[in-house]
MINU-79869 format. One record per residue: x, y, z of N, C-alpha, C, O in turn. Coordinates in steps of 0.02 Angstrom, whole numbers, padded with zeros to 5 digits, always signed. Last residue first. Layout:
BEGIN
XYZXYZXYZXYZ;...
//
This chain:
BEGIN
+00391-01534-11002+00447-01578-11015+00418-01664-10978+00455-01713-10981;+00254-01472-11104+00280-01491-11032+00352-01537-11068+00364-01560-11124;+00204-01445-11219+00174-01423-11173+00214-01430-11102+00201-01396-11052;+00250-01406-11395+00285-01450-11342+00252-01409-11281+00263-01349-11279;+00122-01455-11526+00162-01385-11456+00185-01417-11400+00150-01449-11361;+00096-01493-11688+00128-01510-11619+00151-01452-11568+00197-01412-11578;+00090-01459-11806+00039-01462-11788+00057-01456-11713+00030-01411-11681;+00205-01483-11891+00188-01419-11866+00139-01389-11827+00132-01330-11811;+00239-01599-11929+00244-01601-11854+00227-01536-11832+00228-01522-11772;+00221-01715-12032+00227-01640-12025+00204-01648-11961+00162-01688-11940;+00342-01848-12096+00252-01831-12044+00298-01755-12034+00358-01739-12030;+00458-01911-12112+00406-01912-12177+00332-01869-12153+00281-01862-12187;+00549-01895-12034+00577-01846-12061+00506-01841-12115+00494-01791-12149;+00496-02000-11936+00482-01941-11924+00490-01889-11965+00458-01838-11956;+00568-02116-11982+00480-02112-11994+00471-02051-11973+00417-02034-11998;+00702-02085-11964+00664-02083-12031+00596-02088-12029+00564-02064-12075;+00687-02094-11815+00723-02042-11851+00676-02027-11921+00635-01983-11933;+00643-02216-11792+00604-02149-11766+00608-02098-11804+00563-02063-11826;+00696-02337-11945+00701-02305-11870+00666-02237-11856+00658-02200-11904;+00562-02414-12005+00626-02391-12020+00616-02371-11964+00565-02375-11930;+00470-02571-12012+00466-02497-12054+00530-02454-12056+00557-02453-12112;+00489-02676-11963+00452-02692-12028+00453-02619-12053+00437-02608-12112;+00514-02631-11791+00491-02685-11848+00461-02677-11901+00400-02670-11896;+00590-02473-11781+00503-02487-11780+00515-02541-11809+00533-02529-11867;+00735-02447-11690+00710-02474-11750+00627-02505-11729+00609-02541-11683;+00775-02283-11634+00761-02350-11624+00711-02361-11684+00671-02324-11714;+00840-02162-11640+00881-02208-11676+00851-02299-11667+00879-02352-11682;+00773-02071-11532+00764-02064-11618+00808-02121-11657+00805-02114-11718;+00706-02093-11420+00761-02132-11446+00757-02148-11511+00745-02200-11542;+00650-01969-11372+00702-02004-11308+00738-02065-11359+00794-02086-11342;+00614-01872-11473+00633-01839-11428+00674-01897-11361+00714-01878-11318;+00539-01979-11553+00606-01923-11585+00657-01901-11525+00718-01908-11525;+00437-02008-11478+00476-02029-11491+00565-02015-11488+00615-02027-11454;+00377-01877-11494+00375-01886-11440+00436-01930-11434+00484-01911-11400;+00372-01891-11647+00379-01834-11625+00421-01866-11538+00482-01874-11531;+00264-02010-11656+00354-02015-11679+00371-01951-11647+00398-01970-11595;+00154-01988-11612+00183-02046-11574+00271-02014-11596+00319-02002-11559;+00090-01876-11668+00088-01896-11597+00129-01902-11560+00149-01870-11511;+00110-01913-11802+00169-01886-11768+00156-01872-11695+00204-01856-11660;+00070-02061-11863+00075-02026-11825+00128-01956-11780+00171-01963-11737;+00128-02122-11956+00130-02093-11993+00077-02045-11921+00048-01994-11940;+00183-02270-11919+00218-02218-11962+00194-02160-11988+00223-02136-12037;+00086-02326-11819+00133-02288-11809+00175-02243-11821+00201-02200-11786;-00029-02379-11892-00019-02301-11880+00036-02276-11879+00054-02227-11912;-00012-02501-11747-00052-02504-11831-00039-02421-11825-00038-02394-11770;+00124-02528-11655+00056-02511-11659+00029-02515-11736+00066-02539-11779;+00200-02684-11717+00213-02615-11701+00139-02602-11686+00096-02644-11697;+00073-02778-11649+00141-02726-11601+00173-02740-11673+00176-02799-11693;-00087-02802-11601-00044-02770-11635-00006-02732-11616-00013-02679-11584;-00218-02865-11523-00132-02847-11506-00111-02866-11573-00112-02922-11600;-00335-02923-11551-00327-02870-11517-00275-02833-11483-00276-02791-11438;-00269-03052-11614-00336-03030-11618-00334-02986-11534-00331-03012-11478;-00115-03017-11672-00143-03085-11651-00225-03039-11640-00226-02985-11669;+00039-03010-11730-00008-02978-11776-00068-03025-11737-00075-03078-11768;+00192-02922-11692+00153-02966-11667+00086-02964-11684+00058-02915-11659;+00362-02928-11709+00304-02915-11729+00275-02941-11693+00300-02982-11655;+00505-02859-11590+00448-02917-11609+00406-02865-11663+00408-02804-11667;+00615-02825-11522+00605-02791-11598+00550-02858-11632+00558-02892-11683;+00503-02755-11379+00566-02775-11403+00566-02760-11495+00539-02715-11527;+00375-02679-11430+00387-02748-11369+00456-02775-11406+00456-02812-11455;+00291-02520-11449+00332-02577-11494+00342-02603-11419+00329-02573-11367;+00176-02464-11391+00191-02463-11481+00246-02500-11507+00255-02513-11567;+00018-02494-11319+00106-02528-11339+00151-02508-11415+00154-02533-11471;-00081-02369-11262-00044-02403-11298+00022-02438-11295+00073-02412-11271;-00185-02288-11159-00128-02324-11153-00089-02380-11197-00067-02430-11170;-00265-02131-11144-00258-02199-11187-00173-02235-11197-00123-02216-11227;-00404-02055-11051-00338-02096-11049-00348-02128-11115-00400-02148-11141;-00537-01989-11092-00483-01976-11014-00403-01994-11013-00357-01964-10987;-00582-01944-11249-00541-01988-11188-00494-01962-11130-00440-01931-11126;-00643-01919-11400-00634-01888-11334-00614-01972-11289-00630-02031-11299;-00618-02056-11527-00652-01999-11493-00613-01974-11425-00563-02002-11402;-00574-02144-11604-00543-02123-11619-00592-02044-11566-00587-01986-11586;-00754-02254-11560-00699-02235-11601-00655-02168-11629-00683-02135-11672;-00794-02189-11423-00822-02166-11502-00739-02186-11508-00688-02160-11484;-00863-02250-11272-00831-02209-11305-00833-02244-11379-00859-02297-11396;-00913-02355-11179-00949-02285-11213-00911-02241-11243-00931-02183-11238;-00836-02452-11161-00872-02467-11185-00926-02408-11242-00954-02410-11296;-00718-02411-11094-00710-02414-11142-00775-02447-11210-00769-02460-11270;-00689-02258-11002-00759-02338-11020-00752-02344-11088-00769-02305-11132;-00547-02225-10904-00570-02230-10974-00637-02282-10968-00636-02335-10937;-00513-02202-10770-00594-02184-10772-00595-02191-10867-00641-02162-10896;-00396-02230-10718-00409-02199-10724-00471-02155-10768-00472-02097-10788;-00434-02368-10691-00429-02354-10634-00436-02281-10659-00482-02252-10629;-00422-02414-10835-00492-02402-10803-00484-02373-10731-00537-02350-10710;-00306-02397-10886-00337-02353-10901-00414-02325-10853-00444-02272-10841;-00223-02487-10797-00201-02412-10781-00261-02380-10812-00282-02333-10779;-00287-02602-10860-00328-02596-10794-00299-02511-10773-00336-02474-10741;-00223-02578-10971-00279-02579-10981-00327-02567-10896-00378-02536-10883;-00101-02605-10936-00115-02546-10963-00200-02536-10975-00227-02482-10986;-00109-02744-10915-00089-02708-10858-00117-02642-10887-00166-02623-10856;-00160-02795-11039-00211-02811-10997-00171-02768-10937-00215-02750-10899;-00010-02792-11103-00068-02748-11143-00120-02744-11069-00119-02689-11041;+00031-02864-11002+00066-02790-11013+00021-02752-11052+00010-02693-11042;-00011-02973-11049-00013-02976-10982+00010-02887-10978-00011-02860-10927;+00046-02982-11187-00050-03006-11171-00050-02962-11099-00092-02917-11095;+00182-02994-11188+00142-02935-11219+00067-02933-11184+00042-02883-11159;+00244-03039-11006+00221-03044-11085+00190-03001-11116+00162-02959-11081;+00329-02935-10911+00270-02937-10935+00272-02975-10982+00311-02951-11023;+00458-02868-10880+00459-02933-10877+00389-02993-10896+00387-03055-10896;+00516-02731-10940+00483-02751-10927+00469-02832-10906+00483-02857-10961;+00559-02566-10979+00575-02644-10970+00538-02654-10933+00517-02614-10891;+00485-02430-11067+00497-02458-11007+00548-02518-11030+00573-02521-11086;+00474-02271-11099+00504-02314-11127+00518-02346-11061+00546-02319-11013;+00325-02172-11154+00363-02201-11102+00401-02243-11141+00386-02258-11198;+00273-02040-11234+00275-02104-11247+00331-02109-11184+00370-02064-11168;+00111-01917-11247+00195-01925-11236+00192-02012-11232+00141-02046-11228;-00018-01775-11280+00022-01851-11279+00101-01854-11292+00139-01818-11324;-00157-01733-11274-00073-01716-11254-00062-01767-11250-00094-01809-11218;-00272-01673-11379-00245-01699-11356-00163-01690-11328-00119-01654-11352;-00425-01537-11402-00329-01559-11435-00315-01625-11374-00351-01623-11324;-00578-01594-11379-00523-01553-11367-00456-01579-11397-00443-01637-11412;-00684-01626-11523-00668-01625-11469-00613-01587-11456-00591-01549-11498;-00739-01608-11657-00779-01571-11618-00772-01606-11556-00823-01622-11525;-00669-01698-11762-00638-01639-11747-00678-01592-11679-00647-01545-11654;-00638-01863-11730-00699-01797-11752-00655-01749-11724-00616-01755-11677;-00470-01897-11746-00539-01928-11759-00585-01866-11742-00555-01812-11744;-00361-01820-11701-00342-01882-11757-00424-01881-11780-00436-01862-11837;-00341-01672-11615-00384-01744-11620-00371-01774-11703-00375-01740-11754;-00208-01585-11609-00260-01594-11645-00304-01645-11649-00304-01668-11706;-00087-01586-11477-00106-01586-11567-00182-01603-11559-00208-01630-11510;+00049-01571-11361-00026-01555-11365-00033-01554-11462+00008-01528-11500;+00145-01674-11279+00143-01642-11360+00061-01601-11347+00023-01631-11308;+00285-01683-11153+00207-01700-11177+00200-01641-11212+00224-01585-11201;+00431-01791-11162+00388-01723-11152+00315-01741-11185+00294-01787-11221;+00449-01946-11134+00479-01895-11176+00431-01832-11131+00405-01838-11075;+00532-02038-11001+00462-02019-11037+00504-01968-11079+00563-01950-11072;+00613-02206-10972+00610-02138-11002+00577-02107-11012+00555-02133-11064;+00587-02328-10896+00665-02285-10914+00662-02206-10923+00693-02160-10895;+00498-02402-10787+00511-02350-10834+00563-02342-10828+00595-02345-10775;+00473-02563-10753+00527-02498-10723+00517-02458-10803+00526-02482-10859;+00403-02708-10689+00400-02674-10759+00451-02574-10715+00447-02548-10660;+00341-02784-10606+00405-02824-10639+00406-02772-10703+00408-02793-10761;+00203-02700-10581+00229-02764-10569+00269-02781-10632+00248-02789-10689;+00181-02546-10602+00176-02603-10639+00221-02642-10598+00275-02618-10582;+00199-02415-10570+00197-02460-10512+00176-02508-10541+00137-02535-10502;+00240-02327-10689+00300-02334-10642+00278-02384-10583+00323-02402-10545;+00125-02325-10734+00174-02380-10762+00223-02382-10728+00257-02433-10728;+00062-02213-10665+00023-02285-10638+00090-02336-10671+00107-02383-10636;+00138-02120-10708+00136-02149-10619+00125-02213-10619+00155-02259-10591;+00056-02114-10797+00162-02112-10822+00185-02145-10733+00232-02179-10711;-00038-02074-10785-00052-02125-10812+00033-02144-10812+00054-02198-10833;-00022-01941-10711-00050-01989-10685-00028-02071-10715-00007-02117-10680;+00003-01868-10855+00060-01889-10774+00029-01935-10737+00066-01984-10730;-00116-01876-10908-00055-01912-10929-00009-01923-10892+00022-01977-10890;-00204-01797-10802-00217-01876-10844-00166-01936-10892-00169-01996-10905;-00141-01672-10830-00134-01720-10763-00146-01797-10776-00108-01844-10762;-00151-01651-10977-00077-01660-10925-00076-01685-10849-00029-01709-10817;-00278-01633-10963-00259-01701-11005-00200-01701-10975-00189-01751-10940;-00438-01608-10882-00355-01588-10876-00296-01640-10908-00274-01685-10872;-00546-01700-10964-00514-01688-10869-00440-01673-10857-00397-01708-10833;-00461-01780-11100-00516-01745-11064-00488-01731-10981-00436-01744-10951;-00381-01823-11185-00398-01760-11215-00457-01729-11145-00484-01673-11143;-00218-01907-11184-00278-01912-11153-00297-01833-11189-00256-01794-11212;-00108-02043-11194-00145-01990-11224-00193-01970-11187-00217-02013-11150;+00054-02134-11224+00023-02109-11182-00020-02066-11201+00010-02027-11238;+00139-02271-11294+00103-02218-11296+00055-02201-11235+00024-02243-11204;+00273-02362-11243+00194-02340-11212+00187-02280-11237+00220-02233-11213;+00393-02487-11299+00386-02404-11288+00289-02401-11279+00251-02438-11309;+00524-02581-11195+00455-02572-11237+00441-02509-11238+00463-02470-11196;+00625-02716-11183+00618-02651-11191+00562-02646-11209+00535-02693-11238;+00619-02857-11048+00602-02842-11121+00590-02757-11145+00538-02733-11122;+00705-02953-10935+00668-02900-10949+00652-02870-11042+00696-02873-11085;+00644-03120-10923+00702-03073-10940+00656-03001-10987+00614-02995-11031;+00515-03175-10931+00563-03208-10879+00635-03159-10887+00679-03172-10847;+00373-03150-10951+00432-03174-11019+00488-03200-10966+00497-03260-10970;+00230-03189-10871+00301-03166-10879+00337-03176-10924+00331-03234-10943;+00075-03162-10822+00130-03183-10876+00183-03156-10877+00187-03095-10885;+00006-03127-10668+00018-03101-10735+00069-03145-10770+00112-03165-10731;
//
């Protein structure tokens, strides 16, 4: 895998809506804890909300990790990606913004942009997910999103009434 060579902060969205989604997300919070040259710091609590995309699936639960890491972005996106398939995401048969076992996002890699053909860091959304900021809110409401404002303020703009804190 690619290395940057000095550890690098990063935050992981975490999601899943199918096959018991709180196990599918603990699971997936496991699998980053055995990343090569990569140590979780922090998970927040897991959110249960409303599918983003067709409404004629289940609510989702989702929570965000905060790792370091020694990964390049490419090599850390492609690690999260093999966490997804081990845990049975196809990413071939699935529906845009649809039902999913797993979904393993980068939502930020230090205080980089990064705009390249299938990696985008900040995530695209970010501001206006409360998914993501909510969850956020909850381990480092004072960190700065590149190009937009800190957790804090992107959160005070998203209704969050939607959200049920399910687990710590």
């Amino acid at each position: 895998m690619s290395r940057e060579g000095h550890w690098i902060p990063a935050c992981i969205g975490v999601g899943s809506n199918l096959d018991d989604p709180v196990r599918q997300v603990r699971a997936a919070l496991i699998g980053l804890a055995a990343l090569p040259e990569t140590r979780v710091q922090f998970a927040s609590g897991l959110y249960r909300n409303p599918p983003m995309g067709p409404p004629d699936q289940p609510d989702y639960v989702n929570a965000v990790a905060g790792i370091l890491t020694q990964l390049a972005p490419r090599a850390l996106l492609s690690a999260l990606q093999e966490i997804e398939s081990r845990l049975g995401r196809d990413r071939v048969a699935q529906v845009h913004w649809g039902p999913r076992r797993i979904d393993l996002d980068i939502l930020t890699y230090a205080c980089r942009s990064i705009d390249e053909e299938g990696l985008r860091i900040p995530h695209p959304g970010i501001s206006e997910r409360n998914f993501v900021l909510f969850p956020l809110l909850d381990v480092a409401p004072e960190l700065p999103i590149p190009g937009l404002d800190s957790v804090r303020r992107l959160a005070a703009n998203v209704d969050g009434s939607m959200l049920e804190r399910v687990a710590d």
